[in-house]
mmCIF file as gemmi writes it, N, C-alpha and C atoms, coordinates in Angstrom:
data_model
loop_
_atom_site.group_PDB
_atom_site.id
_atom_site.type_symbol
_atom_site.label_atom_id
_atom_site.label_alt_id
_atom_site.label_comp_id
_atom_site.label_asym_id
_atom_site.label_entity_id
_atom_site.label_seq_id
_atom_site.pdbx_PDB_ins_code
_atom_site.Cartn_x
_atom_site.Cartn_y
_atom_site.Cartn_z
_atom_site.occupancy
_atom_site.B_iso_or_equiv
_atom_site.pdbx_formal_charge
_atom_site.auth_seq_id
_atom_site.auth_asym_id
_atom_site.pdbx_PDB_model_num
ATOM 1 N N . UNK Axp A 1 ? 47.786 -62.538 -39.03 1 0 ? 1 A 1
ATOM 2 C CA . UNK Axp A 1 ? 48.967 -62.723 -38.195 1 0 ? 1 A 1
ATOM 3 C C . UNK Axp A 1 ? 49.4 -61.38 -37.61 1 0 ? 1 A 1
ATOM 4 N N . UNK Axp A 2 ? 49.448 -61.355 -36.485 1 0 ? 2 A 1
ATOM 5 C CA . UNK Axp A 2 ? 50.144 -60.677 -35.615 1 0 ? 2 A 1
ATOM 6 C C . UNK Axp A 2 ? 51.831 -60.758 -34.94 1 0 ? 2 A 1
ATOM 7 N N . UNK Axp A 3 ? 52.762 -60.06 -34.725 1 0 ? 3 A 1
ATOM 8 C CA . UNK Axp A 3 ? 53.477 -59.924 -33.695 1 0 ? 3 A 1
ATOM 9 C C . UNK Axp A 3 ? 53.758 -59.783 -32.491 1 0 ? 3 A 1
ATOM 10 N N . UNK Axp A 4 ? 53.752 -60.734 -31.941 1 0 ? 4 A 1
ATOM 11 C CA . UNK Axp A 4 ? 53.804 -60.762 -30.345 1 0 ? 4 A 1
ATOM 12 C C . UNK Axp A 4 ? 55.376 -60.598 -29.448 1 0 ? 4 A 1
ATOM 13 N N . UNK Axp A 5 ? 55.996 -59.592 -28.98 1 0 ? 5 A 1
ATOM 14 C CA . UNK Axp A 5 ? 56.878 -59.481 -28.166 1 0 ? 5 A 1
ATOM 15 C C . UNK Axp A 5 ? 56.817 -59.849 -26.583 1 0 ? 5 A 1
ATOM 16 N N . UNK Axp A 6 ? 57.755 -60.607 -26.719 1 0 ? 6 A 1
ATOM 17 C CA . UNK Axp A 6 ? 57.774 -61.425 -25.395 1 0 ? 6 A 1
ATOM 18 C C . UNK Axp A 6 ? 59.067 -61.521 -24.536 1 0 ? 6 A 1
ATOM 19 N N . UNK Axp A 7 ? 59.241 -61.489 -23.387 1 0 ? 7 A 1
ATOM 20 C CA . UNK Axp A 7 ? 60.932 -61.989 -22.744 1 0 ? 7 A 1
ATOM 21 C C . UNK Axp A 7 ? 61.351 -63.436 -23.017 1 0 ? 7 A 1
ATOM 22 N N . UNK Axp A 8 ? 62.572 -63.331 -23.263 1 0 ? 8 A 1
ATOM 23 C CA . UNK Axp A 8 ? 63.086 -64.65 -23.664 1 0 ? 8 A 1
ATOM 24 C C . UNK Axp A 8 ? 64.34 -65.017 -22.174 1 0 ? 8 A 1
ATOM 25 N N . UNK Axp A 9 ? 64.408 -66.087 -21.54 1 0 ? 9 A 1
ATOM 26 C CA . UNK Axp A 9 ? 65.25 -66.434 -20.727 1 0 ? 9 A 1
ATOM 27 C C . UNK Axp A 9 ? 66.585 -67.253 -21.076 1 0 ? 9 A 1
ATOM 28 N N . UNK Axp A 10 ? 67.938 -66.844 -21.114 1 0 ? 10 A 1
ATOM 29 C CA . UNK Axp A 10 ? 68.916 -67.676 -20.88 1 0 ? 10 A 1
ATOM 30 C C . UNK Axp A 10 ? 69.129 -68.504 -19.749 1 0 ? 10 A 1
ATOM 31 N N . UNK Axp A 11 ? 68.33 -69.706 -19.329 1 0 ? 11 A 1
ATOM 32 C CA . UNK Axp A 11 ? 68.199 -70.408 -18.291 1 0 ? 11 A 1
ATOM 33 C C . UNK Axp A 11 ? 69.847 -70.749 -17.898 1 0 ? 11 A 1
ATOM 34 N N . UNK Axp A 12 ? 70.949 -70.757 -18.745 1 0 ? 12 A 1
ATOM 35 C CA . UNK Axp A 12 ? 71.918 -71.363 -18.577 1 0 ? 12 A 1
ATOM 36 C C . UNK Axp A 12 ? 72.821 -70.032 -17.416 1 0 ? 12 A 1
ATOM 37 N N . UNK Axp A 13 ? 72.647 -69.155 -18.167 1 0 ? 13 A 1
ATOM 38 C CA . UNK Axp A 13 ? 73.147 -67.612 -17.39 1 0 ? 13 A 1
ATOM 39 C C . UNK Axp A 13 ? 72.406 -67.044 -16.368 1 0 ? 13 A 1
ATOM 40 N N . UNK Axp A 14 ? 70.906 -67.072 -16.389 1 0 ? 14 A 1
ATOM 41 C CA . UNK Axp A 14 ? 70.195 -67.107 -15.038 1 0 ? 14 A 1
ATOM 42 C C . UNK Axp A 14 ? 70.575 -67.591 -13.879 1 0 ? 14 A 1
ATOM 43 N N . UNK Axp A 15 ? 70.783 -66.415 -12.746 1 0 ? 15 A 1
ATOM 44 C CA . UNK Axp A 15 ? 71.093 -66.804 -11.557 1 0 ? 15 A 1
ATOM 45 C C . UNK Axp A 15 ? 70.418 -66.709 -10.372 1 0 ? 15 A 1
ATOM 46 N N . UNK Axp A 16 ? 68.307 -66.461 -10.985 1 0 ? 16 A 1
ATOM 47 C CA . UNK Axp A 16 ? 67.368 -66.811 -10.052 1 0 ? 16 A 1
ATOM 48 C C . UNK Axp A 16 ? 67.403 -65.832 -9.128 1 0 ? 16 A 1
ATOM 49 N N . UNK Axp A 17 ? 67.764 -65.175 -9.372 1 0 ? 17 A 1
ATOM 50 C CA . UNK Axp A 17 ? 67.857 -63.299 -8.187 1 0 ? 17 A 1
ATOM 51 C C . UNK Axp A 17 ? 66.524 -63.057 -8.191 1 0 ? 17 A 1
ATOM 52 N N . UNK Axp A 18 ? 65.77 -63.25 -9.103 1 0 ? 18 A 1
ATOM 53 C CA . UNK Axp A 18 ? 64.195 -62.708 -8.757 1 0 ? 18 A 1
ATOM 54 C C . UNK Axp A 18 ? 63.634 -61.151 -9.246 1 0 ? 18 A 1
ATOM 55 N N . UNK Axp A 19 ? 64.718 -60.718 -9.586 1 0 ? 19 A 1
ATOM 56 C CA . UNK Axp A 19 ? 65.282 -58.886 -9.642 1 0 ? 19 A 1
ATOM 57 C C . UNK Axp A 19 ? 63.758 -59.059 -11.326 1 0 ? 19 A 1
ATOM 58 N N . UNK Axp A 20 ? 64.04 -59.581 -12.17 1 0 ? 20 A 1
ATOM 59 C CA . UNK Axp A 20 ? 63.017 -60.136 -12.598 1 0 ? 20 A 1
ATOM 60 C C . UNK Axp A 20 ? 61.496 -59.838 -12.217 1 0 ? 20 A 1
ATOM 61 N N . UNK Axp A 21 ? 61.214 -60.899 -11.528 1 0 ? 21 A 1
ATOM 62 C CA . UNK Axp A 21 ? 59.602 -61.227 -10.911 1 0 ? 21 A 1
ATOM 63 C C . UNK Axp A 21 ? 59.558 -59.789 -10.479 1 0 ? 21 A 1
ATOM 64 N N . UNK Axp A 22 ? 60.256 -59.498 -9.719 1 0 ? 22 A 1
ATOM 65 C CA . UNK Axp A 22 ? 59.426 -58.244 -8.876 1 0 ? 22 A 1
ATOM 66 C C . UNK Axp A 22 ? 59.598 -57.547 -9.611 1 0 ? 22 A 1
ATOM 67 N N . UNK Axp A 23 ? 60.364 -57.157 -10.864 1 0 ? 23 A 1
ATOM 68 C CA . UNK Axp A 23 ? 59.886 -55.681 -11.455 1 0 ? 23 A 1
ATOM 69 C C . UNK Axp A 23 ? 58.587 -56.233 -12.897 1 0 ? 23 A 1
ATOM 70 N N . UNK Axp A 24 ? 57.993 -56.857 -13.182 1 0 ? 24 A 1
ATOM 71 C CA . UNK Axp A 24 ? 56.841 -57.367 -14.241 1 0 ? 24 A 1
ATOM 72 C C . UNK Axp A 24 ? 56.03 -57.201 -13.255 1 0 ? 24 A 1
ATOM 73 N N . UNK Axp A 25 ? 55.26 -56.202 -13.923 1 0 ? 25 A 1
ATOM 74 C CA . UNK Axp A 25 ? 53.84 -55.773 -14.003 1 0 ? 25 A 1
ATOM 75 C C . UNK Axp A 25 ? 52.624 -56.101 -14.202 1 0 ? 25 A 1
ATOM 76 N N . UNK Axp A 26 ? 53.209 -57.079 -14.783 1 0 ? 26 A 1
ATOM 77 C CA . UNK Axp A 26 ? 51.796 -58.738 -15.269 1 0 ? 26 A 1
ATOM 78 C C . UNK Axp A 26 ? 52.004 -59.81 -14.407 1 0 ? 26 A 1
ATOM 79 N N . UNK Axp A 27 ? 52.819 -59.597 -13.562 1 0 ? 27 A 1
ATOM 80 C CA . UNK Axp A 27 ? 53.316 -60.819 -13.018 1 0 ? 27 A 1
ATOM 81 C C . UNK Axp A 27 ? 53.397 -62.562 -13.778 1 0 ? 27 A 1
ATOM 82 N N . UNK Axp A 28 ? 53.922 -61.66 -15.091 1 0 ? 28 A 1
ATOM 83 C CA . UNK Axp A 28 ? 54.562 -62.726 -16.251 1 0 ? 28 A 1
ATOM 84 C C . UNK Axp A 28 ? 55.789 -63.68 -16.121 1 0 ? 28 A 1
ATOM 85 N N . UNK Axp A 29 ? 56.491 -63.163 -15.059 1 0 ? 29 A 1
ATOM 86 C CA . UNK Axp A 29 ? 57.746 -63.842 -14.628 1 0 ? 29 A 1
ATOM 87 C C . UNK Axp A 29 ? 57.45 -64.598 -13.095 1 0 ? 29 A 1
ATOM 88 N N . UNK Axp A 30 ? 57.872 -65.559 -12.818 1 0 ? 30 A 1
ATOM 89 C CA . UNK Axp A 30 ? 58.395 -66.198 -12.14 1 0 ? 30 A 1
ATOM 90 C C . UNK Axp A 30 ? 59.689 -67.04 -11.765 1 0 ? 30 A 1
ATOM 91 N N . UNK Axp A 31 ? 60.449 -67.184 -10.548 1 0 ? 31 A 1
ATOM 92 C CA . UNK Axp A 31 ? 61.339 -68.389 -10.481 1 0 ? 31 A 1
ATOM 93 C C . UNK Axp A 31 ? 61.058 -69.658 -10.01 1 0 ? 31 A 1
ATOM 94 N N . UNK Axp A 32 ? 61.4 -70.23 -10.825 1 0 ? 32 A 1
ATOM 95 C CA . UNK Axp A 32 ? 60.773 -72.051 -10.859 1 0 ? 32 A 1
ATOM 96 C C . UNK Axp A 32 ? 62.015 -72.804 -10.257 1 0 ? 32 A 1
ATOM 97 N N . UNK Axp A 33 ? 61.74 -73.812 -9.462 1 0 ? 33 A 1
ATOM 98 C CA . UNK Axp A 33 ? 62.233 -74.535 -8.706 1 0 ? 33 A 1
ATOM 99 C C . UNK Axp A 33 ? 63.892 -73.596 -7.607 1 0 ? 33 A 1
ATOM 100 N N . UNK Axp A 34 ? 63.662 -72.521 -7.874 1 0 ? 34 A 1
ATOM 101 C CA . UNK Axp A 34 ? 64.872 -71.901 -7.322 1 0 ? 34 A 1
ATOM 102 C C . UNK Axp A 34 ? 66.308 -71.554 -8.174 1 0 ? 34 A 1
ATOM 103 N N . UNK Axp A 35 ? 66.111 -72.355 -9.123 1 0 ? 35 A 1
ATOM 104 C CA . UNK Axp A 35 ? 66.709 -72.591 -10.728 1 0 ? 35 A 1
ATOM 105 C C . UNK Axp A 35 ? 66.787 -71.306 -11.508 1 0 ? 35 A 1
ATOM 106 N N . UNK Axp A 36 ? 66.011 -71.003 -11.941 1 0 ? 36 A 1
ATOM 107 C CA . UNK Axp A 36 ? 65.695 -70.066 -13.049 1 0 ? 36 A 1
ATOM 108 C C . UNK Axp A 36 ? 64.357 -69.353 -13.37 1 0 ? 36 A 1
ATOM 109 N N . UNK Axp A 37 ? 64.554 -68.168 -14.295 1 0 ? 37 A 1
ATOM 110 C CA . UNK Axp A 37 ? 63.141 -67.198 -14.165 1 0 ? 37 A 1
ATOM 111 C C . UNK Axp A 37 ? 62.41 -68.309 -15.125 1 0 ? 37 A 1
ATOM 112 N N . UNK Axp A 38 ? 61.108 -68.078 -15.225 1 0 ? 38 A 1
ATOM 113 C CA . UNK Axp A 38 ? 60.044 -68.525 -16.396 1 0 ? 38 A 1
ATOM 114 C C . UNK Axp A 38 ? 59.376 -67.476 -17.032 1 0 ? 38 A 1
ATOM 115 N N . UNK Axp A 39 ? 59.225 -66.901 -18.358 1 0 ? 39 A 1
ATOM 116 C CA . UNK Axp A 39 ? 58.182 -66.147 -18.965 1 0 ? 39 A 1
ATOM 117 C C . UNK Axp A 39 ? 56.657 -66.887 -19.062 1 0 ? 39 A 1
ATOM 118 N N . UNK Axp A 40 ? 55.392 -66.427 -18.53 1 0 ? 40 A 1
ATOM 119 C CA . UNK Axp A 40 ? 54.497 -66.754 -18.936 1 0 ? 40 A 1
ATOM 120 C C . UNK Axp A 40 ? 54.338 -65.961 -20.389 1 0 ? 40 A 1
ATOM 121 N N . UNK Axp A 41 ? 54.369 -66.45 -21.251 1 0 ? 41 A 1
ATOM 122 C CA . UNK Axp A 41 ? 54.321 -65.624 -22.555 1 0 ? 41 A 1
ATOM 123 C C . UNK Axp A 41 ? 52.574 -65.186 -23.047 1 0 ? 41 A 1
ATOM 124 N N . UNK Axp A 42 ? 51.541 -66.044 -22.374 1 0 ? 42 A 1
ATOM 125 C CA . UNK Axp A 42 ? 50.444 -65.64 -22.237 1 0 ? 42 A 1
ATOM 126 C C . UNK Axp A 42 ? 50.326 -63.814 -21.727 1 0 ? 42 A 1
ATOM 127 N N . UNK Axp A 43 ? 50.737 -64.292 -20.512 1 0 ? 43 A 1
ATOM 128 C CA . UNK Axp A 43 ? 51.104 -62.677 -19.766 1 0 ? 43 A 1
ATOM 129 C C . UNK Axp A 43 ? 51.664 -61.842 -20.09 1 0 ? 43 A 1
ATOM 130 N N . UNK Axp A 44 ? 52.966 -62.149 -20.452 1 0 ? 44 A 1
ATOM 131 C CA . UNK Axp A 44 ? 54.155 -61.102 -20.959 1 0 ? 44 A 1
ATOM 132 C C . UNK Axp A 44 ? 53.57 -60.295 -22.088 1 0 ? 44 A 1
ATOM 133 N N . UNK Axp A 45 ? 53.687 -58.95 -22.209 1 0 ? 45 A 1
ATOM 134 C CA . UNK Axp A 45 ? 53.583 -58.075 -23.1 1 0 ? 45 A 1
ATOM 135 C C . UNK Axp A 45 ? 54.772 -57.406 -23.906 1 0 ? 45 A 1
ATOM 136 N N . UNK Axp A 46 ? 55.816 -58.452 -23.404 1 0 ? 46 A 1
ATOM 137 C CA . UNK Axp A 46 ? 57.172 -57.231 -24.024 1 0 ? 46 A 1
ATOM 138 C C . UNK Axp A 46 ? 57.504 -55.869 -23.702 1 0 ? 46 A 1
ATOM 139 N N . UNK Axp A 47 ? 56.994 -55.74 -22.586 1 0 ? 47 A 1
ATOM 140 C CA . UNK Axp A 47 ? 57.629 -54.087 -21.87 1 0 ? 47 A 1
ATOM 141 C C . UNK Axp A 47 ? 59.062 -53.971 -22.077 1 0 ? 47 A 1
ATOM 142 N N . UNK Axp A 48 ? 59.505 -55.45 -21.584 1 0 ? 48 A 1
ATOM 143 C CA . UNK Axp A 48 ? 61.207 -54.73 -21.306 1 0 ? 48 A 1
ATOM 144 C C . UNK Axp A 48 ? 61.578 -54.916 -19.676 1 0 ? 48 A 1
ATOM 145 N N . UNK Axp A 49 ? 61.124 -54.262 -18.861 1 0 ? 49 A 1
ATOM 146 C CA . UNK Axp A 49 ? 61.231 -54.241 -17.296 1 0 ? 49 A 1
ATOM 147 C C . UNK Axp A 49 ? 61.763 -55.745 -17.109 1 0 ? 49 A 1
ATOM 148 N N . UNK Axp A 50 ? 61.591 -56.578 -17.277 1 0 ? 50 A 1
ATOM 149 C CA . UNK Axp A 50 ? 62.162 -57.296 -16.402 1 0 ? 50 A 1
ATOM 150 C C . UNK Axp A 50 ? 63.616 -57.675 -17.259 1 0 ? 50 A 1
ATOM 151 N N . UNK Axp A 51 ? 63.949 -57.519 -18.448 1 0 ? 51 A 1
ATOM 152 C CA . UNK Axp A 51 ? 65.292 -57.514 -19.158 1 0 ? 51 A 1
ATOM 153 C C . UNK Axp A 51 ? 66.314 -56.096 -18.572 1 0 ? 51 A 1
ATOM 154 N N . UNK Axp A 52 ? 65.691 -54.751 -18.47 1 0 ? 52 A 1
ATOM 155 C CA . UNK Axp A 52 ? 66.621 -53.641 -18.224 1 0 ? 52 A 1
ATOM 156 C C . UNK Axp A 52 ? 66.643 -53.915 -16.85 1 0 ? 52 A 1
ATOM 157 N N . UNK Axp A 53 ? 65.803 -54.868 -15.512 1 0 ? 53 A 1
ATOM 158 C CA . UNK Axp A 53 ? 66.285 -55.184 -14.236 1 0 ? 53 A 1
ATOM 159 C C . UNK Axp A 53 ? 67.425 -56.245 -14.314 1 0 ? 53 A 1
ATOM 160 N N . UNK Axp A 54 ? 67.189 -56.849 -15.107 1 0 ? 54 A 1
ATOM 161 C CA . UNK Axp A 54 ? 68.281 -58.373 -14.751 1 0 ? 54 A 1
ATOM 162 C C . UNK Axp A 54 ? 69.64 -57.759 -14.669 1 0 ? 54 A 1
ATOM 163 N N . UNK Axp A 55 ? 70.212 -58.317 -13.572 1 0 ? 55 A 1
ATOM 164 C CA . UNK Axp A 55 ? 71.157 -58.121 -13.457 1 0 ? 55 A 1
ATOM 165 C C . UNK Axp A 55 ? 72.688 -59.039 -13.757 1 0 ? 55 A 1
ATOM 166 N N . UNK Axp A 56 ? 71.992 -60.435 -14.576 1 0 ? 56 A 1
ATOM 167 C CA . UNK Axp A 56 ? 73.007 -61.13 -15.299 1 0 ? 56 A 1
ATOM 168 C C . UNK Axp A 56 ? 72.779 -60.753 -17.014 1 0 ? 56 A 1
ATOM 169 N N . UNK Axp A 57 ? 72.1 -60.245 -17.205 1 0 ? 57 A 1
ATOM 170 C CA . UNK Axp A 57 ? 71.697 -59.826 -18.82 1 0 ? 57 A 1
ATOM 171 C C . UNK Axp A 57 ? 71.043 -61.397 -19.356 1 0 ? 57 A 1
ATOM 172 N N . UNK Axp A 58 ? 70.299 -62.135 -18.813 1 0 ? 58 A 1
ATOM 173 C CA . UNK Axp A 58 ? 70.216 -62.724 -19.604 1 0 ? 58 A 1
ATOM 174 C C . UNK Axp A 58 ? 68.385 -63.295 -20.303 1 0 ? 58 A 1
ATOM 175 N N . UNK Axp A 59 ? 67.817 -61.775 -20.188 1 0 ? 59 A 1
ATOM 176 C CA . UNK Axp A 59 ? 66.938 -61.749 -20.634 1 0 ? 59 A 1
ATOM 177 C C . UNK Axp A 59 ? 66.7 -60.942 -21.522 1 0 ? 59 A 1
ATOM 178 N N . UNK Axp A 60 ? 66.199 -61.351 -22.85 1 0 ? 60 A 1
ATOM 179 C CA . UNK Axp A 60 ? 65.529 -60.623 -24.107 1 0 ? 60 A 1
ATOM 180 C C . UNK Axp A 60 ? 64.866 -60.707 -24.486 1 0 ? 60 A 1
ATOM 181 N N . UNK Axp A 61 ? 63.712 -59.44 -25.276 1 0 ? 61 A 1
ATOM 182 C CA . UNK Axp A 61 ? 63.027 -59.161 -25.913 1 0 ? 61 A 1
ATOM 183 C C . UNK Axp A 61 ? 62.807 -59.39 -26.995 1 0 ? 61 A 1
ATOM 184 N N . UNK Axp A 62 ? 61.822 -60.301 -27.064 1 0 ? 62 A 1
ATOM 185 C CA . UNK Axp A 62 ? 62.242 -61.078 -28.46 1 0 ? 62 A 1
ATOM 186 C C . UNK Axp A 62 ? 60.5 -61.281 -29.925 1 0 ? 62 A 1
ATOM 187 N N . UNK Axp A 63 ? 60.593 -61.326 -30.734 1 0 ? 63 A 1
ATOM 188 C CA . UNK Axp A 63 ? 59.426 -61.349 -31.434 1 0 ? 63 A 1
ATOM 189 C C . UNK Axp A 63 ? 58.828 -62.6 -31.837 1 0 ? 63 A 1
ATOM 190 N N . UNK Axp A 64 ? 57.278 -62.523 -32.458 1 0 ? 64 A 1
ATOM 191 C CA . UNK Axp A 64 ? 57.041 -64.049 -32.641 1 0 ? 64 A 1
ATOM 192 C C . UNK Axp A 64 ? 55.584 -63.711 -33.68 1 0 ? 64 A 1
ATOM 193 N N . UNK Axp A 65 ? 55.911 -64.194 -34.7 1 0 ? 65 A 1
ATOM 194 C CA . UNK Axp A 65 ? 54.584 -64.079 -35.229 1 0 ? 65 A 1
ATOM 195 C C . UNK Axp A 65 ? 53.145 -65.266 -34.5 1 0 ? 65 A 1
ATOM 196 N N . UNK Axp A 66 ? 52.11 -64.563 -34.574 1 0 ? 66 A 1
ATOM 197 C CA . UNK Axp A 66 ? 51.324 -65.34 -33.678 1 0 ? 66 A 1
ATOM 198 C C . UNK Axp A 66 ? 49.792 -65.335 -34.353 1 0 ? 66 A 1
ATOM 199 N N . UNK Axp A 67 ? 49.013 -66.381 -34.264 1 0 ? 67 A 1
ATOM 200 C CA . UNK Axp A 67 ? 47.963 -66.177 -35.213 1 0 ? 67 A 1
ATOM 201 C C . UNK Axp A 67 ? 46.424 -66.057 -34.186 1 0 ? 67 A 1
ATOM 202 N N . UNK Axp A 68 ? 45.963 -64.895 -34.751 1 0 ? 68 A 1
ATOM 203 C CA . UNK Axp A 68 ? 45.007 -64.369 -33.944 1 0 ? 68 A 1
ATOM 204 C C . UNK Axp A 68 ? 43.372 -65.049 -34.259 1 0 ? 68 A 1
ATOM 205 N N . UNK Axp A 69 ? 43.413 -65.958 -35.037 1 0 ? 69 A 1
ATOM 206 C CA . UNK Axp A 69 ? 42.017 -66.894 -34.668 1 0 ? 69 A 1
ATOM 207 C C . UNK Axp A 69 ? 42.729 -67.966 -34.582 1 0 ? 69 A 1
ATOM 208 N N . UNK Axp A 70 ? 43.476 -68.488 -33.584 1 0 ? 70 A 1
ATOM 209 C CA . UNK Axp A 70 ? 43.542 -69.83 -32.888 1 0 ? 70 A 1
ATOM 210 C C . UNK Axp A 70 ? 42.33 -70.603 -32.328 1 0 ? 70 A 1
């Protein structure tokens, strides 16, 4: 088992600015239906960048144990 850090979205506080998408580097984020961001958590590496861009705070960095022979 491993630890995997990933962005976590408050869809409820998300206000779909995008400020998000364009700063991820993996292009791990997207906005879905105009609604709200999405983490691809495949993608996401847990940098951070797209939580210290948001400009409603409502993205975090968050942990996950994850098992590496799936």
């Amino acid at each position: 088992m491993n630890i995997k850090k990933f962005a976590a979205v408050d869809i409820k506080r998300c206000t779909a600015c995008g400020e998000c998408a364009y700063s991820c580097r993996k292009n791990a984020v997207e906005i879905r239906n105009g609604c709200f961001a999405y983490v691809d958590e495949e993608k996401c590496i847990g940098c951070g960048l797209c939580s210290r861009n948001c400009p409603s705070g409502c993205i975090e960095i968050t942990e996950r144990a994850v098992n590496d022979h799936a």
